[in-house]
C-alpha positions as CSV (number, residue, x, y, z in Angstrom):
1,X,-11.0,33.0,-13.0
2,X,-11.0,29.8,-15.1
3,X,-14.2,29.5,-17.9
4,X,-13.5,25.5,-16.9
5,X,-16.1,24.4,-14.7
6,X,-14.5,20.9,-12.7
7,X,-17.9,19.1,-13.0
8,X,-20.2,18.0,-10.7
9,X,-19.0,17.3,-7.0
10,X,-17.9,13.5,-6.4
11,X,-19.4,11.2,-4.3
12,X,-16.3,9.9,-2.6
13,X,-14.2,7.0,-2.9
14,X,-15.8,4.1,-3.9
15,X,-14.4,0.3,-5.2
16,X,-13.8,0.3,-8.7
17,X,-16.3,-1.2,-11.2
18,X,-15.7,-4.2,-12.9
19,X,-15.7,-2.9,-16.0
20,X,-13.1,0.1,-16.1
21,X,-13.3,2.8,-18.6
22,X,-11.8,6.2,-19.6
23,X,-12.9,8.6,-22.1
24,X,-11.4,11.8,-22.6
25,X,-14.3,13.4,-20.5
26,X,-13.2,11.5,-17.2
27,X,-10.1,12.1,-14.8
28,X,-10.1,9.3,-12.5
29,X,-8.0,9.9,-9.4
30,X,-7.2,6.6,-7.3
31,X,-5.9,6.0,-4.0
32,X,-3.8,3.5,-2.6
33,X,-1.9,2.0,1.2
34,X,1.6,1.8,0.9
35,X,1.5,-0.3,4.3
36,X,0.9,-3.6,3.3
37,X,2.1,-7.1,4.4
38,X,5.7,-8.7,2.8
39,X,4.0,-11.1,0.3
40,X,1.8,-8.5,-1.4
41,X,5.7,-6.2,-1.4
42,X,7.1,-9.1,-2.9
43,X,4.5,-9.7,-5.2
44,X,4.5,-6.2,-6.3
45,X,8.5,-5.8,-6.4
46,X,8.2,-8.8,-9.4
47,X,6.7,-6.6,-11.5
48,X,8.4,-3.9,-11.4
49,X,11.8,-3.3,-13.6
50,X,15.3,-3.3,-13.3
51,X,15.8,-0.1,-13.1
52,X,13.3,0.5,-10.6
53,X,14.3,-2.1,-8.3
54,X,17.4,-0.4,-8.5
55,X,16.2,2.4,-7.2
56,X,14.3,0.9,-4.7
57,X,17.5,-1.1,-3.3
58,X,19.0,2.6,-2.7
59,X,16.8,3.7,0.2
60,X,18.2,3.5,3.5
61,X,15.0,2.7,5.2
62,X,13.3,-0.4,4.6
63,X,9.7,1.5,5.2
64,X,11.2,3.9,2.7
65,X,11.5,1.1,0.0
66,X,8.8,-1.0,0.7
67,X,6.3,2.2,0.1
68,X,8.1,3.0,-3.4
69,X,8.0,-0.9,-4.2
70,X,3.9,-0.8,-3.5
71,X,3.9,2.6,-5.0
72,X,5.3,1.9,-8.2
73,X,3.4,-1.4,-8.4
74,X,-0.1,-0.5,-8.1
75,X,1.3,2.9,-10.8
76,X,1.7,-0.8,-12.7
77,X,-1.7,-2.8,-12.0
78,X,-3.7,0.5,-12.5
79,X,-2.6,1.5,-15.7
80,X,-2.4,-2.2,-16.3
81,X,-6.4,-2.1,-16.2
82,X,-6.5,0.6,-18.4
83,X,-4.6,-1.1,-21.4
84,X,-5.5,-4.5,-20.6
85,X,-2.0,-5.4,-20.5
86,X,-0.1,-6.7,-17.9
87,X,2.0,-4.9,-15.2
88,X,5.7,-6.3,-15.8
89,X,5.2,-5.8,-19.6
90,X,4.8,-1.5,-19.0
91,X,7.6,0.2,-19.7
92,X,8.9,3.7,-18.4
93,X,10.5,6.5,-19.9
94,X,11.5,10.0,-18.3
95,X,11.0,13.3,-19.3
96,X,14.0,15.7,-19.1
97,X,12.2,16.9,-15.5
98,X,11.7,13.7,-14.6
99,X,8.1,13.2,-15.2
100,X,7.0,9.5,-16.0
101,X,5.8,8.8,-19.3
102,X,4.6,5.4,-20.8
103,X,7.0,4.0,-23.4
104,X,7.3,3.2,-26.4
105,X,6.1,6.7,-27.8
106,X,3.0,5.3,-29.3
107,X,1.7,4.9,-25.9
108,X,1.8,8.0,-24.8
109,X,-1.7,9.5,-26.1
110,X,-3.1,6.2,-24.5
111,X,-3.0,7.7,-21.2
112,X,-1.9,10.1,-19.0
113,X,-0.5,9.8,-15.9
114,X,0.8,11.2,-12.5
115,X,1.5,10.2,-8.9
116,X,2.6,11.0,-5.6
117,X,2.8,9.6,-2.0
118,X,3.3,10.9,1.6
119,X,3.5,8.6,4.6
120,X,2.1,5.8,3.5
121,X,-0.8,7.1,1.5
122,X,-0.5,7.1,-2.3
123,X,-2.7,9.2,-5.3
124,X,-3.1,8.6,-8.6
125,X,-4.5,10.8,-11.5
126,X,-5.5,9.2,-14.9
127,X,-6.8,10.8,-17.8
128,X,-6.8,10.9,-22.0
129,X,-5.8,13.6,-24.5
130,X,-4.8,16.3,-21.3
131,X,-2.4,16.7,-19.1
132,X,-2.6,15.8,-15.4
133,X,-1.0,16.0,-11.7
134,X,-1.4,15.6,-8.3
135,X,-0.1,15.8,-4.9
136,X,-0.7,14.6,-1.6
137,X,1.2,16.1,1.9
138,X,1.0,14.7,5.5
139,X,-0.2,17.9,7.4
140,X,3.0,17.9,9.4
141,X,3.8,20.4,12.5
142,X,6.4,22.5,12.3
143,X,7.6,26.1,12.5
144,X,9.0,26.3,9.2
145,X,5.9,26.5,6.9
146,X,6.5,30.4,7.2
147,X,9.9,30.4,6.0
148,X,9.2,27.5,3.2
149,X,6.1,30.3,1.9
150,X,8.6,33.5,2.1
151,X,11.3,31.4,-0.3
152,X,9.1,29.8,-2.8
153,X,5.2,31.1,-2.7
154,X,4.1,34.3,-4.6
155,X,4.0,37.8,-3.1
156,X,0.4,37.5,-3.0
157,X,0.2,33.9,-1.2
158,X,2.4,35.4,1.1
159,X,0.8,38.1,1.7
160,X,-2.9,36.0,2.1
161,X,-1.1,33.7,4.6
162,X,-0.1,36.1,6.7
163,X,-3.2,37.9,6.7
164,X,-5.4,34.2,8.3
165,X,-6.1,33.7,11.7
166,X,-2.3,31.5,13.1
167,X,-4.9,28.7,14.0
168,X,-5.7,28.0,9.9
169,X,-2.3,28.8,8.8
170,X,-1.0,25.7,8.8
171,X,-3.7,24.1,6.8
172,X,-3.7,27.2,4.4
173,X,0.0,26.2,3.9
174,X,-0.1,22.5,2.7
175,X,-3.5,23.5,0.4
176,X,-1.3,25.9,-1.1
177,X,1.6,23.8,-1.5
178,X,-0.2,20.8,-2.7
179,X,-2.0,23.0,-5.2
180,X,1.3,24.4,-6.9
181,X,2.7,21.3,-6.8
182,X,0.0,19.5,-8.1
183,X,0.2,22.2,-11.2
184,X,3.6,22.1,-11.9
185,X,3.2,18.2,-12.4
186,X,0.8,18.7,-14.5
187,X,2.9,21.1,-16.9
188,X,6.3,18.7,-16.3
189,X,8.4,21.2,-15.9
190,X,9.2,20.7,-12.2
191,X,10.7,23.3,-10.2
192,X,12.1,24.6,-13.3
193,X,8.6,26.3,-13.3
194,X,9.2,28.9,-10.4
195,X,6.5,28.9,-7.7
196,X,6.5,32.2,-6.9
197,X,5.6,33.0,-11.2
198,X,2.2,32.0,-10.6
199,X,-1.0,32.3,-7.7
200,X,-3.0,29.4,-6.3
201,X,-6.2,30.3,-3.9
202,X,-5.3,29.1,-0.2
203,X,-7.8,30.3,2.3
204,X,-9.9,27.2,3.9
205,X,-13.1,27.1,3.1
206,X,-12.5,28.6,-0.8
207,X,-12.4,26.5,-3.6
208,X,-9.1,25.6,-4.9
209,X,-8.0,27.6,-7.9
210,X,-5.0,29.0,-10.2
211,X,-5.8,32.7,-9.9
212,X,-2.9,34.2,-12.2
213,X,-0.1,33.2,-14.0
214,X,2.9,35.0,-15.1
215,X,4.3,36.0,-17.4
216,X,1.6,34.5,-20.0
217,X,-2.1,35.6,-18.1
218,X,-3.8,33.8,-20.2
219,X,-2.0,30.2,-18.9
220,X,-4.4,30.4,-15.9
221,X,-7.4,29.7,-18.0
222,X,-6.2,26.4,-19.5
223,X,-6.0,25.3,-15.7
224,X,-8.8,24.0,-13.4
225,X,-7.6,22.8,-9.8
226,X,-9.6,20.4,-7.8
227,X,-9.2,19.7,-3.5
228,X,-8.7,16.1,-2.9
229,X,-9.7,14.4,0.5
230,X,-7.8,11.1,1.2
231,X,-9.8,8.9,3.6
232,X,-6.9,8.5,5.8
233,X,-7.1,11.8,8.3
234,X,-4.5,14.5,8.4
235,X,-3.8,15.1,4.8
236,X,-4.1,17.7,2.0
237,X,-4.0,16.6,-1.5
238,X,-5.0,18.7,-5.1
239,X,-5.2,17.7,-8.6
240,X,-4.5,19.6,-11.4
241,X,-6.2,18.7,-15.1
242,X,-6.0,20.7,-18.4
243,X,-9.2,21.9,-20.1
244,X,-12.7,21.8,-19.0
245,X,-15.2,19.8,-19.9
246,X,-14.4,16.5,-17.2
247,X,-16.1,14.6,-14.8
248,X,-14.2,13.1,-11.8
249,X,-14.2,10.1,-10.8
250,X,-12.7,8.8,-7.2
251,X,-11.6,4.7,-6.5
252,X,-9.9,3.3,-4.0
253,X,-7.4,0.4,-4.6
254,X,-8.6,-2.7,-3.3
255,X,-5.5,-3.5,-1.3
């Protein structure tokens, strides 16, 4: 069980305050919708980069690159608040998993950063002097969630799947997955991390939490885990922070 308490409960998403601020006490997780009318996509594709407009110009689907566009764009105007600089002067670099960092090096311990986005509903975690990640998933339906948890959850997740009633199972699934993933993003190691090397709590109703790690026990304790609730219904979402000792903090983007 991890000695770091995650602070007191939040109070829900609220607008953010004029005055933005982040100590190395806070984690501020925002949210954001990637649906959003062609001027504010345009306006958000001029800030981005070369290289990222690249990479938006190679998705097939148009819905596909409009949400990376906006994704990537508010990633920009958010941490753009933070540094009181503006969004198309940022500047990217990659870790060797592919893990956004803020370039040049001498931002880095400015802020840190991670983000992900499922059908059309985007999350952001910020935070100084720790590591952070998070992860949202649409609840899909499906009868593969079984077979996903046999080939990449631990023994033990498997096992405490298996053992809920087949009306929660689905649920238990996606905390579980957000949870790990949310933790791997945090260490940026990606899937070069095995899942199955280390333990997440999944049942509904518990809180979340990284219950073991392997082959280093004492990993787990560096770790707290914290259940996300998007306002948008059918989603599961985690974030993962390092230490103890932080408040969090929940805004919604004002788009």
């Amino acid at each position: 069980m991890t000695p770091f308490p995650p602070g007191p409960p939040d109070v829900g998403w609220r607008p953010p305050p004029k005055a933005l601020s982040l100590t190395s006490s806070q984690v501020h997780v925002w949210q954001a919708k990637l649906d959003q009318v062609r001027s504010r996509i345009d306006e958000y594709r001029r800030t981005l980069s070369v290289d990222e407009r690249e990479r938006a110009d190679r998705f097939h689907f148009d819905r596909d690159r409009d949400h990376f566009i906006v994704a990537r764009g508010v990633l920009r105007h958010i941490l753009g608040l933070y540094l009181n600089r503006e969004p198309a002067s940022l500047s990217f670099e990659y870790s060797s998993h592919g893990k956004p960092l803020l370039a040049p090096a001498a931002h880095r311990d400015a802020i840190s950063f991670n983000l992900s986005h499922s059908n059309g509903v985007a999350l952001y975690v910020m935070a100084r002097d720790r590591a952070v990640g998070v992860d949202v998933e649409f609840i899909r339906s499906g009868p593969q969630s079984e077979q996903i948890a046999e080939r990449f959850f631990s023994p033990q997740e498997v096992a405490t799947l298996r053992a809920l009633p087949i009306i929660v199972q689905r649920n238990a699934f996606f905390l579980c997955w957000t949870r790990k993933e949310a933790y791997i993003k945090a260490r940026g190691e990606g899937l070069s991390l095995p899942l199955d090397q280390f333990d997440v709590s999944l049942t509904p109703g518990e809180p979340a939490k990284l219950i073991g790690t392997r082959p280093d026990r004492l990993e787990a304790d560096r770790w707290s885990l914290r259940d996300l609730t998007p306002e948008a219904p059918g989603y599961a979402a985690a974030v993962a922070v390092e230490g103890g000792g932080w408040s969090l903090a929940l805004w919604s983007w004002p788009d």
